[in-house]
C-alpha positions as CSV (number, residue, x, y, z in Angstrom):
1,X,94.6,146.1,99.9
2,X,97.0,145.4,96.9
3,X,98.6,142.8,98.3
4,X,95.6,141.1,99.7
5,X,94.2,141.7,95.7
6,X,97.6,140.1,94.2
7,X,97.4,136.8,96.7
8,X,93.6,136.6,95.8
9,X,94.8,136.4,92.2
10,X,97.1,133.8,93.0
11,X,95.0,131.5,94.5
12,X,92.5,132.3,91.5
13,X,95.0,131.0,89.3
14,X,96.1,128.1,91.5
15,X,92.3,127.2,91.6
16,X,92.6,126.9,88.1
17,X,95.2,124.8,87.3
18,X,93.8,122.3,89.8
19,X,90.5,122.4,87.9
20,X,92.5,122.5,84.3
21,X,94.8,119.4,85.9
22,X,91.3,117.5,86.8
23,X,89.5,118.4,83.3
24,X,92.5,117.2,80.9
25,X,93.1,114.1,82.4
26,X,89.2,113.1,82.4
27,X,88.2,114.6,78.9
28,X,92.1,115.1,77.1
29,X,93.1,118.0,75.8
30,X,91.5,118.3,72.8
31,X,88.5,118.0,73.7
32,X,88.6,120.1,77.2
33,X,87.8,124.1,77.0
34,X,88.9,126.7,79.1
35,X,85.1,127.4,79.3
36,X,84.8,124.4,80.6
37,X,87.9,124.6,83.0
38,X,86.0,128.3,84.3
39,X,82.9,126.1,85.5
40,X,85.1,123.4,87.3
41,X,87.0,126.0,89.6
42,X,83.9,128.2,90.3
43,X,85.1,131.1,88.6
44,X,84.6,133.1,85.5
45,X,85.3,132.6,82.1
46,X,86.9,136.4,82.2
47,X,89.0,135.2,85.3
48,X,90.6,131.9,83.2
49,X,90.8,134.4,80.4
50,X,93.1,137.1,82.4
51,X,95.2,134.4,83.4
52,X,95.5,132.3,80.6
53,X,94.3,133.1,77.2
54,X,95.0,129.2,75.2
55,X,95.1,125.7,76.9
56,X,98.4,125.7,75.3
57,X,99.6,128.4,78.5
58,X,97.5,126.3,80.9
59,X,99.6,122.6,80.1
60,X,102.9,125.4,80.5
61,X,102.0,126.2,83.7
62,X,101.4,122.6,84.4
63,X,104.8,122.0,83.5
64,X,106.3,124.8,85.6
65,X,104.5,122.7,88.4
66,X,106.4,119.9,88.1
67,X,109.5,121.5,87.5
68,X,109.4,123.2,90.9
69,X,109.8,120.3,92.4
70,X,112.3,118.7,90.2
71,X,114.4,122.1,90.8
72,X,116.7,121.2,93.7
73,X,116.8,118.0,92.7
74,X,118.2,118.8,89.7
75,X,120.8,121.6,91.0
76,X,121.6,118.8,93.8
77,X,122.5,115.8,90.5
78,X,124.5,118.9,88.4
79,X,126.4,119.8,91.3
80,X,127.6,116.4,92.7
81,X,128.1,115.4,89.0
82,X,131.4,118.0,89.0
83,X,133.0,114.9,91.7
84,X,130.9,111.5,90.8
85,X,129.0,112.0,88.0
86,X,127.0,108.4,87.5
87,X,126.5,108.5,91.4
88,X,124.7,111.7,90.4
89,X,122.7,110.5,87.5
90,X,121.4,107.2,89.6
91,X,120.0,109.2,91.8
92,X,118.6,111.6,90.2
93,X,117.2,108.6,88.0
94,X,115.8,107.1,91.1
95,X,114.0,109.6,92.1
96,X,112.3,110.6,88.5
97,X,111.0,107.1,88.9
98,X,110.2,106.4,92.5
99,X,109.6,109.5,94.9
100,X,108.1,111.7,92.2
101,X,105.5,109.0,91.0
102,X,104.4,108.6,94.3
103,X,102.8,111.7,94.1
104,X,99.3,111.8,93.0
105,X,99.1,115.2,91.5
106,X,102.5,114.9,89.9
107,X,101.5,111.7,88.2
108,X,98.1,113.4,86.5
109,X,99.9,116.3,85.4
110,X,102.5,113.5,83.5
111,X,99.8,111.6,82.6
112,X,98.1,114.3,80.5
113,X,101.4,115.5,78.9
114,X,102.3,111.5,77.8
115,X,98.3,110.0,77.3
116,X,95.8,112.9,76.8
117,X,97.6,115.6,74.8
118,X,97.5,115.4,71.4
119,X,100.2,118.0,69.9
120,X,98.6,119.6,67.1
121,X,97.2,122.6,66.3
122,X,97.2,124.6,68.6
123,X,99.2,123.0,71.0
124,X,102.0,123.2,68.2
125,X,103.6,126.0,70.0
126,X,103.5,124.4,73.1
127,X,105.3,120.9,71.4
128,X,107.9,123.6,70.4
129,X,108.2,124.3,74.3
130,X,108.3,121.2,75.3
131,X,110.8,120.0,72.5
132,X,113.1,122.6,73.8
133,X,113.3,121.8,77.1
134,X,113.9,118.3,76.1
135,X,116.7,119.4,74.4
136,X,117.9,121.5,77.5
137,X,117.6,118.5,79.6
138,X,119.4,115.8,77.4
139,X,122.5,118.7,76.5
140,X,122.5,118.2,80.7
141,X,122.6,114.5,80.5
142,X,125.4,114.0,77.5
143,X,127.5,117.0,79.6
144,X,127.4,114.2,82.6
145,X,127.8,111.0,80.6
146,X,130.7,113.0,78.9
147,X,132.4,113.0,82.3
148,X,131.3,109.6,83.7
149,X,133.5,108.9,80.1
150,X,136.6,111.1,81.7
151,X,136.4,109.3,84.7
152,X,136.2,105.6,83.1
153,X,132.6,105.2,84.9
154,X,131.1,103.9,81.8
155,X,132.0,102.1,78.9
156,X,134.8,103.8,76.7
157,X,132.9,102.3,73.2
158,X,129.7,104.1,73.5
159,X,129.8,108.1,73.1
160,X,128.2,110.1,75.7
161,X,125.3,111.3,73.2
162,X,124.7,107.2,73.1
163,X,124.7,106.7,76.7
164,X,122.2,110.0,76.9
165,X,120.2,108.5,74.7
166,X,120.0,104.8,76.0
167,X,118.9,106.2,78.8
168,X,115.8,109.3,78.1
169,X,114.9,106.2,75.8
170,X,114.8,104.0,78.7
171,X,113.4,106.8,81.3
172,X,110.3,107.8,79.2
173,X,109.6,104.1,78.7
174,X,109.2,103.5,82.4
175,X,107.4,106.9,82.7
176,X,104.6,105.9,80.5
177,X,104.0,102.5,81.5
178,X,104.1,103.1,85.0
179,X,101.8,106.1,84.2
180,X,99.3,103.6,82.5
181,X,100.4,100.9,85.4
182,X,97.4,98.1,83.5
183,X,99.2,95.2,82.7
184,X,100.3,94.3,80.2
185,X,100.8,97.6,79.2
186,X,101.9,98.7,82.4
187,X,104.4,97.7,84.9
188,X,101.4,96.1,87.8
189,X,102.4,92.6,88.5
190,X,106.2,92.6,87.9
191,X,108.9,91.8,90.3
192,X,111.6,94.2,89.3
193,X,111.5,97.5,90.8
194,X,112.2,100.9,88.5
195,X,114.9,101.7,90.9
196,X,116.4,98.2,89.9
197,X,115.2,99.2,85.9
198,X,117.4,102.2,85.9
199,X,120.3,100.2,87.5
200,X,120.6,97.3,84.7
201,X,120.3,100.4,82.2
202,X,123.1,101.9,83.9
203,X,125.1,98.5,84.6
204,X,124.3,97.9,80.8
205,X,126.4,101.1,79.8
206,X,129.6,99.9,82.0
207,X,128.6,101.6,85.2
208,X,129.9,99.2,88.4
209,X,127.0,99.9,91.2
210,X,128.2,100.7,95.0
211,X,127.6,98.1,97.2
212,X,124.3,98.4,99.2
213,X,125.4,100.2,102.5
């Protein structure tokens, strides 16, 4: 009976992200309530309220979502980065901006973190969560570029903290605008792939592309 009890709560609070997921994107943040949230997945206000007691915990959880699936990718990029580190980083790269986005879930929950989340007040705590794992990720990023510079992979007159940057600046921008995808704010109508997006970044930094098999 307690385990049946614990996977009930689980799918309570699974119920409720999806709702939470569907209710930020189509109102924002701001202007969503976890009251409002409670009536979308058919449950309580007391339920939302066990499992999450500000929005600020609900948009974490959304996170935690997409970094699930970014997990093994991630491990995968680190741990081939030890013997080919740009190889690594392009694909890695190319899949943050191809196979990811081609999920539909994955692209709301990104979509309310860059378009319908305004970082202020209360979701000042959660800012501080996201900054931080920003932080994690780009210490992750200069770490490879460092050795892509060790192994003459990219150009020896840029520092690997320029490289890093070059390139979250460059990945966030195709993030958003494929996120809005309504040209000419988006990326609809043009001829240039993001997989080919992320190569001319790299290329740009000194990094010689393989040869297509």
């Amino acid at each position: 009976m307690a385990r049946r009890t614990k996977e009930d709560a689980a799918q309570t609070r699974e119920a409720i992200l999806d709702a939470a997921v569907q209710v930020f994107h189509e109102k924002g943040v701001s202007r969503s309530s976890l009251e409002e949230i409670a009536r979308r997945a058919g449950v309580t206000r007391g339920a939302v309220y066990w499992h999450f007691a500000h929005k600020r915990d609900v948009l974490q959880a959304m996170g935690m979502r997409v970094d699930a699936l970014l997990g093994d990718r991630r491990e995968r990029m680190l741990r081939e980065a030890e013997s080919d580190p740009m190889a690594a980083m392009r694909s890695f790269l190319h899949f943050l901006t191809g196979d990811l986005l081609e999920d539909d879930h994955v692209r709301t929950i990104l979509d309310v973190f860059f378009h319908r989340c305004e970082y202020v007040d209360e979701m000042r705590e959660f800012k501080e969560f996201v900054d931080d794992e920003k932080a994690s990720r780009h210490r992750e990023m200069v770490s490879i570029f460092e050795r892509a510079r060790a192994q003459g992979q990219v150009r020896q007159d840029m520092t690997a903290e320029d490289c890093a940057v070059m390139t979250k600046t460059m990945l966030e921008g195709i993030l958003r605008t494929t996120l809005l995808d309504v040209w000419p704010c988006g990326l609809r109508g043009t001829t240039m792939s993001n997989a080919r997006r992320i190569d001319f970044l790299l290329e740009s930094l000194g990094y010689r592309i393989p040869p297509a098999a």
